[in-house]
PDB file of N, CA, C and O in Angstrom, chain B, residues numbered from 101:
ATOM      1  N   UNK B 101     -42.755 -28.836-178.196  1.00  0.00           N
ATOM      2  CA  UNK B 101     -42.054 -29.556-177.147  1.00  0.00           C
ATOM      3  C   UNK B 101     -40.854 -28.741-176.648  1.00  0.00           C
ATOM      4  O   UNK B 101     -40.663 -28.453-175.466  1.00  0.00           O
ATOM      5  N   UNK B 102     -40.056 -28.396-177.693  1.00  0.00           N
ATOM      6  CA  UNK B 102     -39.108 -27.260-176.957  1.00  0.00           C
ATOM      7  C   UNK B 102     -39.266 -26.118-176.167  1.00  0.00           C
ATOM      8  O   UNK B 102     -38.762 -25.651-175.146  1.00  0.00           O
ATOM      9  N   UNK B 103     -40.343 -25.748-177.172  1.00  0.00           N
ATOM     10  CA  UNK B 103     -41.475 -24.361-176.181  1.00  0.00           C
ATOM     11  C   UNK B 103     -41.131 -24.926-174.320  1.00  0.00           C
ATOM     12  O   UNK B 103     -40.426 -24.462-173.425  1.00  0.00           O
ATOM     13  N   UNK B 104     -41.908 -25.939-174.409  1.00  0.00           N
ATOM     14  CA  UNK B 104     -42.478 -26.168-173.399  1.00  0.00           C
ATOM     15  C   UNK B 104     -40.992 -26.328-171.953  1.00  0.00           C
ATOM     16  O   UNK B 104     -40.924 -25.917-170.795  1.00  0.00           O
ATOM     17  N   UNK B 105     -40.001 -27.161-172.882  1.00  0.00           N
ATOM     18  CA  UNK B 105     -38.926 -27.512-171.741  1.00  0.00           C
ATOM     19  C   UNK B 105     -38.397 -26.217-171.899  1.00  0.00           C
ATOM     20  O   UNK B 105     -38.546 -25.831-170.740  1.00  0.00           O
ATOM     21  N   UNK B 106     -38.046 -25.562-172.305  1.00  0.00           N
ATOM     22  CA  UNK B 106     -37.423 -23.985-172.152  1.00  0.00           C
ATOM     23  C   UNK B 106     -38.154 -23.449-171.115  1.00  0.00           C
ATOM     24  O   UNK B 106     -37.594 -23.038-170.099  1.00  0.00           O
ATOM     25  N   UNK B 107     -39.592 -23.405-171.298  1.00  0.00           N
ATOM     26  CA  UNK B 107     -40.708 -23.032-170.113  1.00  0.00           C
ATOM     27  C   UNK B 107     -40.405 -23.231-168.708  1.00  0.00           C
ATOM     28  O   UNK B 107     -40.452 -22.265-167.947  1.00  0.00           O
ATOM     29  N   UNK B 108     -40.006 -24.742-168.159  1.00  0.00           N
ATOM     30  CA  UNK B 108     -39.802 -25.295-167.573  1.00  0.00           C
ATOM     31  C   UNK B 108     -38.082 -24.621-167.174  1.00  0.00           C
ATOM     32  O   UNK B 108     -37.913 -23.961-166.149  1.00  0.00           O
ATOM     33  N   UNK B 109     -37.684 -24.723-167.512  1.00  0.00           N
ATOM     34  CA  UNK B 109     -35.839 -24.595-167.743  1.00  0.00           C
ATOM     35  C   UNK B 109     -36.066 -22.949-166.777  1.00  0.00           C
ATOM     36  O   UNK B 109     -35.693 -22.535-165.679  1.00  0.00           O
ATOM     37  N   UNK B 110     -36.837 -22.429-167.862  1.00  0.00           N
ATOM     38  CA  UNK B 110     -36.953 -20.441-166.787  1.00  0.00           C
ATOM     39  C   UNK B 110     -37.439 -21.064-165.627  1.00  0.00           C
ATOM     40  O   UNK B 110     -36.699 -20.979-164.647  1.00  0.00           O
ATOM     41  N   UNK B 111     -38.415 -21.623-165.504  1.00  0.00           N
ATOM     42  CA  UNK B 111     -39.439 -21.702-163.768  1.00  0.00           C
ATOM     43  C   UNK B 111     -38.316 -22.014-162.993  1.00  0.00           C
ATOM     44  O   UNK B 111     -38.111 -21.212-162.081  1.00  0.00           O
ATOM     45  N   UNK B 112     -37.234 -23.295-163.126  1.00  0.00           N
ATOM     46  CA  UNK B 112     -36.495 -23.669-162.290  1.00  0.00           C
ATOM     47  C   UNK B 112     -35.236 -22.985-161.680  1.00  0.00           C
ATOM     48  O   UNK B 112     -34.698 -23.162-160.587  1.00  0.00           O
ATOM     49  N   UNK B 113     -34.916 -22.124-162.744  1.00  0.00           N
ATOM     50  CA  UNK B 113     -34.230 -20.660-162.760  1.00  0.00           C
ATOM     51  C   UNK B 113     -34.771 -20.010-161.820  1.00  0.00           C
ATOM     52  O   UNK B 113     -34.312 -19.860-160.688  1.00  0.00           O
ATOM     53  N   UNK B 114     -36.077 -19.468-162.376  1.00  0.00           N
ATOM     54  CA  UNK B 114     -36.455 -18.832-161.343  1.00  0.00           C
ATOM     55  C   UNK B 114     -36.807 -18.793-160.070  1.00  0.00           C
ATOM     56  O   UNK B 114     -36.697 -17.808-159.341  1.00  0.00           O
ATOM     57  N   UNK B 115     -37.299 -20.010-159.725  1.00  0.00           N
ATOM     58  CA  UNK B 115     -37.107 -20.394-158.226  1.00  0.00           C
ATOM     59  C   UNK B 115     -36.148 -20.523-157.204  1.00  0.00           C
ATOM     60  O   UNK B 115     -36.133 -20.143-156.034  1.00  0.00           O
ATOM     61  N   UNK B 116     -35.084 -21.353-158.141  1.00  0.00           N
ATOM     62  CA  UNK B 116     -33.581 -21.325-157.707  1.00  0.00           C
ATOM     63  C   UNK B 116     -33.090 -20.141-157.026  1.00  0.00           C
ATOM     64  O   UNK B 116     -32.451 -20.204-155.976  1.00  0.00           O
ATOM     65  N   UNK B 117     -33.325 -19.291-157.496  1.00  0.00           N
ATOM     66  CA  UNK B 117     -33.174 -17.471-156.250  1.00  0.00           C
ATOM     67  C   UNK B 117     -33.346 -17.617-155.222  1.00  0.00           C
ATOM     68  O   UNK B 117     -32.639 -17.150-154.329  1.00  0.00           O
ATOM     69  N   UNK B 118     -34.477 -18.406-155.048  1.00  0.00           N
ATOM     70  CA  UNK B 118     -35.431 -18.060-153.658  1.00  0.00           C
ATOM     71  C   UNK B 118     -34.980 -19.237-153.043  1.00  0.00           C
ATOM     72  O   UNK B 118     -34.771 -19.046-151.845  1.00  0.00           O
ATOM     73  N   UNK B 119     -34.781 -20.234-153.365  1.00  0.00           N
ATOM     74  CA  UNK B 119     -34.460 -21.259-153.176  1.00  0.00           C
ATOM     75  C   UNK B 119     -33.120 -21.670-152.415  1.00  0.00           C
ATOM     76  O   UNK B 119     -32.941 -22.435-151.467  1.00  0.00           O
ATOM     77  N   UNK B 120     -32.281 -20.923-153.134  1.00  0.00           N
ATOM     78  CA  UNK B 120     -30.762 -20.318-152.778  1.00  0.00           C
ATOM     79  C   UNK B 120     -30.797 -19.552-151.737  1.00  0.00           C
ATOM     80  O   UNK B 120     -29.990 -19.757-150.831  1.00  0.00           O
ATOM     81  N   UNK B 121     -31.595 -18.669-151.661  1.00  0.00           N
ATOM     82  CA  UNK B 121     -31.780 -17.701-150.319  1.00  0.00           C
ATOM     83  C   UNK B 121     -32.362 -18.011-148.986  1.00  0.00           C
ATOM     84  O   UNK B 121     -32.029 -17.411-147.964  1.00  0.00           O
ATOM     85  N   UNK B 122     -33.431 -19.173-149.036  1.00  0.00           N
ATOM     86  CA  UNK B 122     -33.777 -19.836-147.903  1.00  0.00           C
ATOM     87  C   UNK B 122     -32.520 -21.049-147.539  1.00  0.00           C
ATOM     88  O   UNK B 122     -32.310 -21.395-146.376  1.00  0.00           O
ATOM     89  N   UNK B 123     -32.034 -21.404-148.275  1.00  0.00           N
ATOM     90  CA  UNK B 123     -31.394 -22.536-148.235  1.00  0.00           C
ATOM     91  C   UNK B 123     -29.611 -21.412-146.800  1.00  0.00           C
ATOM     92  O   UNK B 123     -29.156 -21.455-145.657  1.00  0.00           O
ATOM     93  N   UNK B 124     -29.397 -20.542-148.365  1.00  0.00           N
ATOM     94  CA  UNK B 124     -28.199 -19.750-147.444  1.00  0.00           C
ATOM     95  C   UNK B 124     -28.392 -19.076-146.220  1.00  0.00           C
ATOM     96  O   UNK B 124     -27.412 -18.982-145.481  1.00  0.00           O
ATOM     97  N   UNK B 125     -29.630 -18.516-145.808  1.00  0.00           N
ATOM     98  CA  UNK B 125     -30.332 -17.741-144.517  1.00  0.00           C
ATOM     99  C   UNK B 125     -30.025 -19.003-143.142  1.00  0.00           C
ATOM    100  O   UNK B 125     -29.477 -18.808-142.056  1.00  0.00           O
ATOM    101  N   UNK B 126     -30.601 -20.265-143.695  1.00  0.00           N
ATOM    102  CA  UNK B 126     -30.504 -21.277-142.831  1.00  0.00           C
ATOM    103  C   UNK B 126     -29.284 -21.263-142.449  1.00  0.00           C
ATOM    104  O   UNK B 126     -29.058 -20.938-141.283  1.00  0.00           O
ATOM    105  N   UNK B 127     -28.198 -21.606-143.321  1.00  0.00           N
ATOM    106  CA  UNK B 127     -27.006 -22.566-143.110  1.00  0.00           C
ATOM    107  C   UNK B 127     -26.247 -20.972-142.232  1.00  0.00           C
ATOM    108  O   UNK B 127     -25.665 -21.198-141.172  1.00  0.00           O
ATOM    109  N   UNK B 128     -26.309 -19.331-142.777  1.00  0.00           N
ATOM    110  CA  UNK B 128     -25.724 -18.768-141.715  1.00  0.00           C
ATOM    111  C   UNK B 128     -26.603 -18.839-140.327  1.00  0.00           C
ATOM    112  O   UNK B 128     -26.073 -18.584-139.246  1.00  0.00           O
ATOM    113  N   UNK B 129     -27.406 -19.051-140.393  1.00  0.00           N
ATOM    114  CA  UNK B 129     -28.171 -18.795-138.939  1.00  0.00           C
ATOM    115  C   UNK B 129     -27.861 -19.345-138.140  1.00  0.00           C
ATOM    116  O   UNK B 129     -27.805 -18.908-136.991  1.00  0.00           O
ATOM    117  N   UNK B 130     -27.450 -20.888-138.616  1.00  0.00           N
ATOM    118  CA  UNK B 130     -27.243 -21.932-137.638  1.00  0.00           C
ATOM    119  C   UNK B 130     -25.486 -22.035-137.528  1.00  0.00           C
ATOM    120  O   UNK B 130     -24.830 -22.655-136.690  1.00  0.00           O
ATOM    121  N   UNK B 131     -25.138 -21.437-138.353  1.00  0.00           N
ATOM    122  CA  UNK B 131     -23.892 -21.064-138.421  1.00  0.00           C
ATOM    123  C   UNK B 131     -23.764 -20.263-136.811  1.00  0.00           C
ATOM    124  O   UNK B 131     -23.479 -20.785-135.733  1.00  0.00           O
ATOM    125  N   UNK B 132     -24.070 -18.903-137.105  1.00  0.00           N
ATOM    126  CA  UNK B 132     -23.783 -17.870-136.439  1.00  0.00           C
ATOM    127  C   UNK B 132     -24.487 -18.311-135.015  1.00  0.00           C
ATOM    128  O   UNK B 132     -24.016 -17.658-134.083  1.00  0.00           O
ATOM    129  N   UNK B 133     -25.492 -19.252-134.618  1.00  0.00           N
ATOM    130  CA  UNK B 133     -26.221 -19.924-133.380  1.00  0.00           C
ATOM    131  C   UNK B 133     -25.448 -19.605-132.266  1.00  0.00           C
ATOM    132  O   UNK B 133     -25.535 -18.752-131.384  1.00  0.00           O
ATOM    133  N   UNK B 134     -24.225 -21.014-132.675  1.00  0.00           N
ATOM    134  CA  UNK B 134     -23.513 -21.237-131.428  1.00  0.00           C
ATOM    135  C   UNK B 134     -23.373 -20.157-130.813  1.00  0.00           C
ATOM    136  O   UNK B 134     -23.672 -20.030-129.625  1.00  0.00           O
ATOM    137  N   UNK B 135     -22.678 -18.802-131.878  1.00  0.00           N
ATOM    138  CA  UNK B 135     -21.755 -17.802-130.888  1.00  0.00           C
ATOM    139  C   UNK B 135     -22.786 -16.302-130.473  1.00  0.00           C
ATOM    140  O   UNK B 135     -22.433 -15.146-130.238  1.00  0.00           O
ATOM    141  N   UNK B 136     -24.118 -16.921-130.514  1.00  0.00           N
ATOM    142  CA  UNK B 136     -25.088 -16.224-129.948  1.00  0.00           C
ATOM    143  C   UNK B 136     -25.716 -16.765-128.910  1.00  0.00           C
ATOM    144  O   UNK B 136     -26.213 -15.950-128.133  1.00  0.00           O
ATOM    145  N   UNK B 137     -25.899 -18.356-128.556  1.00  0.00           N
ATOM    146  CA  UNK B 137     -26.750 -19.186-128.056  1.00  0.00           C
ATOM    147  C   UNK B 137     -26.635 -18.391-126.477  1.00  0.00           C
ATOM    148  O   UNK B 137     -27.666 -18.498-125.813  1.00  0.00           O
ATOM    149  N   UNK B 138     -25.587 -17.678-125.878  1.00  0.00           N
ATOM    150  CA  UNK B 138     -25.579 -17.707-124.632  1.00  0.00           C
ATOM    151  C   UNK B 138     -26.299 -16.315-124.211  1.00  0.00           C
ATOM    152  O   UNK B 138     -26.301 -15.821-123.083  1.00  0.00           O
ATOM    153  N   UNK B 139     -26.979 -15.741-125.511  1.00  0.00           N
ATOM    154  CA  UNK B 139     -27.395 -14.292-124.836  1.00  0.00           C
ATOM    155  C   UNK B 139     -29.010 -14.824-124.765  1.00  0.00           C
ATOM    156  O   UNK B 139     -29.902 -14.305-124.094  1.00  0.00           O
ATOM    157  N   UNK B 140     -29.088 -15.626-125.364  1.00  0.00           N
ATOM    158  CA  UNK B 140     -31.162 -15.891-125.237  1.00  0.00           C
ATOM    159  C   UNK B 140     -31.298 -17.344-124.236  1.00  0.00           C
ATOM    160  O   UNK B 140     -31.029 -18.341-124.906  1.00  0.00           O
ATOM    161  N   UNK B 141     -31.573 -17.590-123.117  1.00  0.00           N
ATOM    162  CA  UNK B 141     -31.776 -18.338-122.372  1.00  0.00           C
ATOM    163  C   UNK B 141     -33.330 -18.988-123.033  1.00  0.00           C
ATOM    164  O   UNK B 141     -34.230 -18.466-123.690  1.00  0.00           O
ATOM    165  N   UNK B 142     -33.104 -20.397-122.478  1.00  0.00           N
ATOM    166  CA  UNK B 142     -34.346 -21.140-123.387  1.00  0.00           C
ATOM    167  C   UNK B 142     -35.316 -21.509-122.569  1.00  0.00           C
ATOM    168  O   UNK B 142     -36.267 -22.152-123.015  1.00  0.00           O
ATOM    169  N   UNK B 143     -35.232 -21.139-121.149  1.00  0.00           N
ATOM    170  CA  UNK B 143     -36.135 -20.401-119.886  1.00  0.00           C
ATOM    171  C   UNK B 143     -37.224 -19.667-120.354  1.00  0.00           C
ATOM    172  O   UNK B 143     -38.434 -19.885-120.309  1.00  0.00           O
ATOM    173  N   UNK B 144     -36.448 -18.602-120.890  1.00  0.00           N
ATOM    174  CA  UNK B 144     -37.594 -17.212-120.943  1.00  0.00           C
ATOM    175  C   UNK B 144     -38.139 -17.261-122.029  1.00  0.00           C
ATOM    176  O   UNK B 144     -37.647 -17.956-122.917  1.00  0.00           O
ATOM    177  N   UNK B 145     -39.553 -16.373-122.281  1.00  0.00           N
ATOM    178  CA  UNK B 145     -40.056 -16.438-122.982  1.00  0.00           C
ATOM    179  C   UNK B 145     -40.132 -14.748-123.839  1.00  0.00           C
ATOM    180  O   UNK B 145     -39.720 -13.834-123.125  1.00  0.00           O
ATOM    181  N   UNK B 146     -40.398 -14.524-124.616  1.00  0.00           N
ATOM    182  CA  UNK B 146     -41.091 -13.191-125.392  1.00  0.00           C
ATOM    183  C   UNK B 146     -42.465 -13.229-125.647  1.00  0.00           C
ATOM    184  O   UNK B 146     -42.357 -13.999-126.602  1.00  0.00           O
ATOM    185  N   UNK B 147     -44.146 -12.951-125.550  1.00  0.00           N
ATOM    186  CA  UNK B 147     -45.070 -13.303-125.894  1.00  0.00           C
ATOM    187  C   UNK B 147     -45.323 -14.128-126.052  1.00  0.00           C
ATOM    188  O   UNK B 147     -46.211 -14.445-126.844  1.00  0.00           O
ATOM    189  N   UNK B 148     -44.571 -14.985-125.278  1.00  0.00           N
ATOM    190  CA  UNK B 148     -45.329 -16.686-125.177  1.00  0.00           C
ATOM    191  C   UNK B 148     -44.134 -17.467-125.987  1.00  0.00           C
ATOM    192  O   UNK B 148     -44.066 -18.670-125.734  1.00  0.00           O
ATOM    193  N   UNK B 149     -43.447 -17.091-126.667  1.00  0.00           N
ATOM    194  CA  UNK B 149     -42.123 -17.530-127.569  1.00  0.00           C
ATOM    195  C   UNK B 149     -41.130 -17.276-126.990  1.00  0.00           C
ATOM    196  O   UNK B 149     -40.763 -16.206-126.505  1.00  0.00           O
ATOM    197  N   UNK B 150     -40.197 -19.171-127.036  1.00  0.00           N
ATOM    198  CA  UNK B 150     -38.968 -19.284-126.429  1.00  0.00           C
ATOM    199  C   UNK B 150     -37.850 -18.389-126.732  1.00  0.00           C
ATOM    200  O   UNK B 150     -37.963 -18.133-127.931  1.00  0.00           O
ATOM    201  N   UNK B 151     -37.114 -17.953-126.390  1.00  0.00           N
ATOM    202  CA  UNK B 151     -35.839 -17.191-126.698  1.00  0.00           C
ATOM    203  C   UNK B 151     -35.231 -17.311-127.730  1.00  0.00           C
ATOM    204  O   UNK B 151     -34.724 -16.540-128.545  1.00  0.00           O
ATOM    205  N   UNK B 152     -35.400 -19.084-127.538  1.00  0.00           N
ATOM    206  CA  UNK B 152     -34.294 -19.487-128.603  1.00  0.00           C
ATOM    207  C   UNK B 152     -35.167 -18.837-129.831  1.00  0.00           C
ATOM    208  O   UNK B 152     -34.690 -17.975-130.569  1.00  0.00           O
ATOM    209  N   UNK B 153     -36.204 -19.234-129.935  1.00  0.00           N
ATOM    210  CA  UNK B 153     -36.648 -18.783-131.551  1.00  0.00           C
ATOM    211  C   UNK B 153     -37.013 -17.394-131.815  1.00  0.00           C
ATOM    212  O   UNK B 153     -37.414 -16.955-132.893  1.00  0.00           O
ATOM    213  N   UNK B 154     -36.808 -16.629-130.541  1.00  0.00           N
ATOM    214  CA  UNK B 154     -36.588 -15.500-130.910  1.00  0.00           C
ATOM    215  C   UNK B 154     -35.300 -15.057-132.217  1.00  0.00           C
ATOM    216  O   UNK B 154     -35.250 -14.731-133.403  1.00  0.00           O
ATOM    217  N   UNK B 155     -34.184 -15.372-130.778  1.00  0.00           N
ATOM    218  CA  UNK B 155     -32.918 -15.167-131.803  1.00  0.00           C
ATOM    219  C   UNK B 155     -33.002 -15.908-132.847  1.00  0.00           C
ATOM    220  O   UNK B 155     -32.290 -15.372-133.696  1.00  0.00           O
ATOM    221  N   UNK B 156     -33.424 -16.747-133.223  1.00  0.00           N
ATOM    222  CA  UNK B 156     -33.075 -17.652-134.554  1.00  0.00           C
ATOM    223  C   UNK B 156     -33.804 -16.528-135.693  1.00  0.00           C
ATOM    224  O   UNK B 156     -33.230 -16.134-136.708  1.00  0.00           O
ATOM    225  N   UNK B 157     -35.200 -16.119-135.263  1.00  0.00           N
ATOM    226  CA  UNK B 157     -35.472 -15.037-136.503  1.00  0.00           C
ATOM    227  C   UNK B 157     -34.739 -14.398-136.480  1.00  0.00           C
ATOM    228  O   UNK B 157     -34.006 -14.374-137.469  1.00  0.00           O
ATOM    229  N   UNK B 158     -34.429 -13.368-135.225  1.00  0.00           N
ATOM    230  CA  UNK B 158     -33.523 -12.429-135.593  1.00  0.00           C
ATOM    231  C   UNK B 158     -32.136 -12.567-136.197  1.00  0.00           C
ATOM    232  O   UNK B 158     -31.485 -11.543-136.408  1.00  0.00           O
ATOM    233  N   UNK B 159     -31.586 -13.888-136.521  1.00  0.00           N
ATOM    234  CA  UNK B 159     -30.459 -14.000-136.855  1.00  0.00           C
ATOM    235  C   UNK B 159     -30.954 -14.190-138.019  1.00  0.00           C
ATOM    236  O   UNK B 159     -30.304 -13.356-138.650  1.00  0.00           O
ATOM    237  N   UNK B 160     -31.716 -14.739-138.861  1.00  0.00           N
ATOM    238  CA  UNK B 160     -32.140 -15.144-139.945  1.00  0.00           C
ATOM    239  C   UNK B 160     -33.020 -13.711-140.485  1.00  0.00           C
ATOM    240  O   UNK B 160     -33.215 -13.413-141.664  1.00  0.00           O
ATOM    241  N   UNK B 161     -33.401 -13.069-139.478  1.00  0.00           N
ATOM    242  CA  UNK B 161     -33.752 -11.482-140.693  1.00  0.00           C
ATOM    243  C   UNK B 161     -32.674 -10.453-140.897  1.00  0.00           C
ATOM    244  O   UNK B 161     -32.531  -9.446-141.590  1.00  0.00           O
ATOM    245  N   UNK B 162     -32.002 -11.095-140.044  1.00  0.00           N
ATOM    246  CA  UNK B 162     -30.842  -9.633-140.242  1.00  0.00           C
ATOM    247  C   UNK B 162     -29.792 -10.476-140.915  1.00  0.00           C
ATOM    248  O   UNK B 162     -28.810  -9.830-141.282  1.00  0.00           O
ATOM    249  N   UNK B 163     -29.765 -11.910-141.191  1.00  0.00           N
ATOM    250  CA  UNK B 163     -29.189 -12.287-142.725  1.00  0.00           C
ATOM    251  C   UNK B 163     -29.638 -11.848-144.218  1.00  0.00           C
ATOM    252  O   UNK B 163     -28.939 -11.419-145.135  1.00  0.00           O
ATOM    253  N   UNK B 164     -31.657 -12.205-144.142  1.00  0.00           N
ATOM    254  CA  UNK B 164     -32.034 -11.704-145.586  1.00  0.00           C
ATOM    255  C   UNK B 164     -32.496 -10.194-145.318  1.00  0.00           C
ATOM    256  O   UNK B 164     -33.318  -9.599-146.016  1.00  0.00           O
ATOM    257  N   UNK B 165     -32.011  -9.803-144.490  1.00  0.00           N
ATOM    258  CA  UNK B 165     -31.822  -7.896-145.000  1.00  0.00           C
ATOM    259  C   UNK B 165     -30.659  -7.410-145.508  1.00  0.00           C
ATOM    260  O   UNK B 165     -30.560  -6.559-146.392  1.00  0.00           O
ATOM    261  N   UNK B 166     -29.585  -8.090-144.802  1.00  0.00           N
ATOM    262  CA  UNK B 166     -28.619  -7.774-145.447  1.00  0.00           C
ATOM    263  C   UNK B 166     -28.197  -8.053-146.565  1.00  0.00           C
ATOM    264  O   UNK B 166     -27.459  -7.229-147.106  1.00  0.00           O
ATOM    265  N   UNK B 167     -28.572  -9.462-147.356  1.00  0.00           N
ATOM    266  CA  UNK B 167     -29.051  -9.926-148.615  1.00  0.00           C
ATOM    267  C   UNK B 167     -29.364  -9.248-149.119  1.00  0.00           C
ATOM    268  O   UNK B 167     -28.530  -8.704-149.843  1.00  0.00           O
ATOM    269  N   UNK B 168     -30.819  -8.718-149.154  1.00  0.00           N
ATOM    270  CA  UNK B 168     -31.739  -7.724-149.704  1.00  0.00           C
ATOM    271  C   UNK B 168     -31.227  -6.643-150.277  1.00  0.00           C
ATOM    272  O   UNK B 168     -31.138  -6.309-151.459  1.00  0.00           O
ATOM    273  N   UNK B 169     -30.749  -5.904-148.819  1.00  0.00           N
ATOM    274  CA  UNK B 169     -30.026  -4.429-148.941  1.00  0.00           C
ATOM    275  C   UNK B 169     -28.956  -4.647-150.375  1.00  0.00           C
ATOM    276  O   UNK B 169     -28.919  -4.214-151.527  1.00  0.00           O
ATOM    277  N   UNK B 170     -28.452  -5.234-149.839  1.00  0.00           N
ATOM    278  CA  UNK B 170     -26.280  -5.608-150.278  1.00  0.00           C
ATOM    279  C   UNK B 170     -26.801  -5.550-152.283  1.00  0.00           C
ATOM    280  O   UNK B 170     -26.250  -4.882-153.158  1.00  0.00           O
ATOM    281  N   UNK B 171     -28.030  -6.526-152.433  1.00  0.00           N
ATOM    282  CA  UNK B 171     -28.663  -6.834-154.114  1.00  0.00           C
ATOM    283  C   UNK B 171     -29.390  -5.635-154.713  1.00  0.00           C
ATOM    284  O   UNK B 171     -29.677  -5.529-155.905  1.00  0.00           O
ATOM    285  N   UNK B 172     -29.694  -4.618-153.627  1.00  0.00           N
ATOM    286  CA  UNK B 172     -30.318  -3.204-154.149  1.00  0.00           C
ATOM    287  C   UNK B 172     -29.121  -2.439-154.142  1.00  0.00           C
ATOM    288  O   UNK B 172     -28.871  -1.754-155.134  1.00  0.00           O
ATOM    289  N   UNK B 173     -28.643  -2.446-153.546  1.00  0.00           N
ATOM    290  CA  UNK B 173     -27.771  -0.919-153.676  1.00  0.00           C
ATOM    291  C   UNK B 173     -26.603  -1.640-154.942  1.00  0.00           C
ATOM    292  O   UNK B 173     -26.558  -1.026-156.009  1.00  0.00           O
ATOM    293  N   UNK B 174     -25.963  -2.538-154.839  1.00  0.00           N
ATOM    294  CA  UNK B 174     -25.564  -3.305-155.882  1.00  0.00           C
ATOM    295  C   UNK B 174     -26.364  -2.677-157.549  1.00  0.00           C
ATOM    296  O   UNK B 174     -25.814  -1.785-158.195  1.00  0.00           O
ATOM    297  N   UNK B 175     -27.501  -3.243-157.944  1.00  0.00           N
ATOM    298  CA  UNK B 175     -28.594  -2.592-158.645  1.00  0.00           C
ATOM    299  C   UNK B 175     -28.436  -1.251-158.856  1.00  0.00           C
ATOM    300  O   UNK B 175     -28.454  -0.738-159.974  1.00  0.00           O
ATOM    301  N   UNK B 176     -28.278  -0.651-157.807  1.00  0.00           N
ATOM    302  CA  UNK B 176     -28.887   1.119-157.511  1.00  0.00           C
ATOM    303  C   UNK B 176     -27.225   1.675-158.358  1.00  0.00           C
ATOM    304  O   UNK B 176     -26.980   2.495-159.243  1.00  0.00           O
ATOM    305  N   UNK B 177     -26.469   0.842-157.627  1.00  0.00           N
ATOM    306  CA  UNK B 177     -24.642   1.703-157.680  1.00  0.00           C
ATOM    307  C   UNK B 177     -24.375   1.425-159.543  1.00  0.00           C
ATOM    308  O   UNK B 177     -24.173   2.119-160.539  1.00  0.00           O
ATOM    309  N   UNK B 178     -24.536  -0.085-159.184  1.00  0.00           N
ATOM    310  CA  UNK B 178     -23.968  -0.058-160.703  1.00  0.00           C
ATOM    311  C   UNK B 178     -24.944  -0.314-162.099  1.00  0.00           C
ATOM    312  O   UNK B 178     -24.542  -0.713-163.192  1.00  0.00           O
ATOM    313  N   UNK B 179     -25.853  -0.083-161.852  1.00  0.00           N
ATOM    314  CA  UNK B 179     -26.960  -0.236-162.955  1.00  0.00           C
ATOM    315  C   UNK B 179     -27.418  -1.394-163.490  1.00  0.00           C
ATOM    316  O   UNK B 179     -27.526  -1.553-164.705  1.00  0.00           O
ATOM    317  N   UNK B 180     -27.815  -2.562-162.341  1.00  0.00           N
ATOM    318  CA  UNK B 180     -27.739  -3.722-163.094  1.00  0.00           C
ATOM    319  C   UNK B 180     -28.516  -3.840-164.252  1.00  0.00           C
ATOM    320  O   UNK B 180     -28.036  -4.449-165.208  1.00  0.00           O
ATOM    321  N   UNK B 181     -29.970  -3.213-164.345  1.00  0.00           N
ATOM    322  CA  UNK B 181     -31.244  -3.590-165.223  1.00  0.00           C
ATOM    323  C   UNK B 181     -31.177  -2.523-166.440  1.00  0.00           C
ATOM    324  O   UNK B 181     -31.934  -2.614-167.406  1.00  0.00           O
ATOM    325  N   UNK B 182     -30.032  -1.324-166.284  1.00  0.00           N
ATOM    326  CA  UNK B 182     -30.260  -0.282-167.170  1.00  0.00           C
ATOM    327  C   UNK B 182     -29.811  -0.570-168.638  1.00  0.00           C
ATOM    328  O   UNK B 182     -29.966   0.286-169.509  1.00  0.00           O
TER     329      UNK B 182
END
């Protein structure tokens, strides 16, 4: 039985990362919206896709890259796993 909730205890750990990272990607995206909203008109399109959700990925990938990046070189500089 302990086995098992310890089991449980890592999974929720471990999700929690990812979990944390979709959760924080959102809250800057919509953060950072407003003081972008006036460069993507919700008129136009890109390949058939509104503006707006253009910028919203792009605000939301160039949050989890910079995430990404910022947790590797972090890793890389100071040796997290060594």
């Amino acid at each position: 039985m302990k086995k098992w909730l310890m089991r449980q205890y890592w999974r929720i750990q471990q999700s929690q990362a990812i979990i944390g990272l979709g959760f924080w990607t959102a809250t800057i995206t919509l953060l950072v919206w407003p003081y972008l909203e006036w460069r993507f008109k919700s008129t136009e399109t890109l390949l058939f896709i509104p503006m707006t959700y253009v910028g919203l990925l792009g605000i939301a990938s160039a949050v989890l890259t910079t995430v990404l990046l910022a947790g590797f070189f972090y890793d890389v500089t100071f040796g997290l796993w060594r």
